[in-house]
N, C-alpha and C positions, 0 to 999 in steps of 0.2 A: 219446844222439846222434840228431842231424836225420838221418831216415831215408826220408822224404816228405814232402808238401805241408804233409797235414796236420797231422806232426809239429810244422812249422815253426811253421805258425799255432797250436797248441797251446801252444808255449814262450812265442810273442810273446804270448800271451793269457795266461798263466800270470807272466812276467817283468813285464808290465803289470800286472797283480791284485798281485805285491808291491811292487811301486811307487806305488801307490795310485790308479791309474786307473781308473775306473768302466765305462767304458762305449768300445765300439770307434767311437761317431760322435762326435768332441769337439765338433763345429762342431754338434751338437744340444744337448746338454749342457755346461752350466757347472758351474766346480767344479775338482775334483781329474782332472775326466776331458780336460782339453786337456794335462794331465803329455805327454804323448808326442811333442808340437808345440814346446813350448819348454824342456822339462827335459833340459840337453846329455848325462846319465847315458841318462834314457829311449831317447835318441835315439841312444847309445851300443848300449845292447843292443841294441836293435833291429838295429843293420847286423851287430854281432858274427853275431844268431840268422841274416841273410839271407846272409850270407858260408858261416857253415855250412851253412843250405841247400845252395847254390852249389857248393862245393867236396865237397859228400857225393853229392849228388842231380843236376849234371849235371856229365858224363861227356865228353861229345863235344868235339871241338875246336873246333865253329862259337862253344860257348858262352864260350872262353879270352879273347878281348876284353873281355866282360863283366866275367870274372873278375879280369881285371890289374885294371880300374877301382874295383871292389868292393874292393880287397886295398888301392889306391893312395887309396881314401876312409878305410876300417879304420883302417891306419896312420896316415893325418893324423890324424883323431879322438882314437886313441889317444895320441899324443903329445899332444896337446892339453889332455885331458884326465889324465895322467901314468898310465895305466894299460898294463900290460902282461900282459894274458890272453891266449892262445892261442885257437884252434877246439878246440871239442867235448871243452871240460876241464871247464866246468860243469853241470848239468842245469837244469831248465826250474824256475822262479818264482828267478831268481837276483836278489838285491835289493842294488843297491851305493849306501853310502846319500848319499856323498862322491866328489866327484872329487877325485883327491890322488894321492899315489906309492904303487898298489897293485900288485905284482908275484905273477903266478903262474906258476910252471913248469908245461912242457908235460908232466909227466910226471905230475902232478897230477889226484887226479878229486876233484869239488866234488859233495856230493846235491843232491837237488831244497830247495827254502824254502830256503837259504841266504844268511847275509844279510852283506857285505863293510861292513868302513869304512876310513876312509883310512891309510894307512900302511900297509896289510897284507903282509905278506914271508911266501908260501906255495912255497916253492923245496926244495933237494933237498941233498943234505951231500954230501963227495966219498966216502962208503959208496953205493952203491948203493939206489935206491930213492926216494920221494914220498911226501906226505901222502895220504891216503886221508880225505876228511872225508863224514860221513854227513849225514842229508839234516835240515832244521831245526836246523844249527850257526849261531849266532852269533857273529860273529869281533869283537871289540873293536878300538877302534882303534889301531895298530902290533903289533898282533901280529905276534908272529912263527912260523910253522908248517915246521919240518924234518926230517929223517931218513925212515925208512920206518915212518910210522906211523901207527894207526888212529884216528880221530876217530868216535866214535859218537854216534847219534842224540839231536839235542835238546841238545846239550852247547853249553853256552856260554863262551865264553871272552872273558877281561876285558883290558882296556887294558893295551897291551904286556905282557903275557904272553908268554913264551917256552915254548915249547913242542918236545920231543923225543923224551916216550915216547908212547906208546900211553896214550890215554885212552878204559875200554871200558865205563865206567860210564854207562849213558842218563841224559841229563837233568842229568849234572855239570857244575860250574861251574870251571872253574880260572883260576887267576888266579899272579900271580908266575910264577917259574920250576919250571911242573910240580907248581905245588901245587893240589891236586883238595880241593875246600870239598866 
């Protein structure tokens, strides 16, 4: 969670490095490093990470104008883009590789290196409870991730995969419905 300044620019440095952007001066550098100028995903986290700033780090009411405007950009983006993340569900180097219909619940915690593709359905069952995914999970695309359960580190998971239990093996691969290779 964005907890200062420097947090902030640490995620947006971290979220950029998995997106593939080199370098924080694009307009010096050619290449992969102008990603954050005209890749509408890039340009996606980035407001996501400056929202959470915003909404963790100021406080005061002078700041609340700001904040409608930032929330009333978030929202267009996001529909635009068909994504529906909440604030302060994923950690820092969050890498979405597709704009497309990705849905996550707010109840939801995502690790650090985490890498989204399109279709993804990370939401909550009417039992109580959220996905808990750890940090270097790979989500295939439509996946789908529910119940109250653990996703551990390095685990990757393959196109449309459904997912319900607890996968607590590092480095697993599943695929189908709950089936751990």
């Amino acid at each position: 969670m964005i907890a200062s300044k420097e947090d902030y620019k640490w995620y947006v440095a971290q979220d950029m490095r998995a997106l593939g952007a080199k370098t924080r001066h694009p307009l010096i550098q050619a290449g992969n490093s102008m990603i954050w100028l005209v890749d509408p995903v890039a340009r996606y986290q980035r407001l996501l990470r400056r929202l959470e700033y915003w909404e963790n780090c100021k406080k005061s009411r002078g700041w609340f104008p700001l904040k409608v405007l930032l929330r009333w950009r978030f929202q267009r983006k996001s529909v635009q883009l068909g994504f529906s993340i909440p604030l302060n569900v994923c950690g820092p180097g969050l890498c979405i590789l597709h704009y497309g219909s990705i849905v996550v619940s707010r109840h939801a915690r995502i690790g650090e290196n985490c890498t989204l593709n399109s279709a993804v359905n990370i939401g909550v069952s009417p039992t109580p409870g959220a996905p808990h995914i750890g940090n270097d999970v790979y989500i295939g695309p439509g996946a789908k991730l529910w119940n109250d359960i653990i996703i551990a580190d390095g685990v990757t998971i393959g196109a449309n995969a459904c997912v319900s239990k607890s996968v607590t093996k590092e480095g697993a691969v599943v695929v189908g419905a709950n089936r751990v290779l």
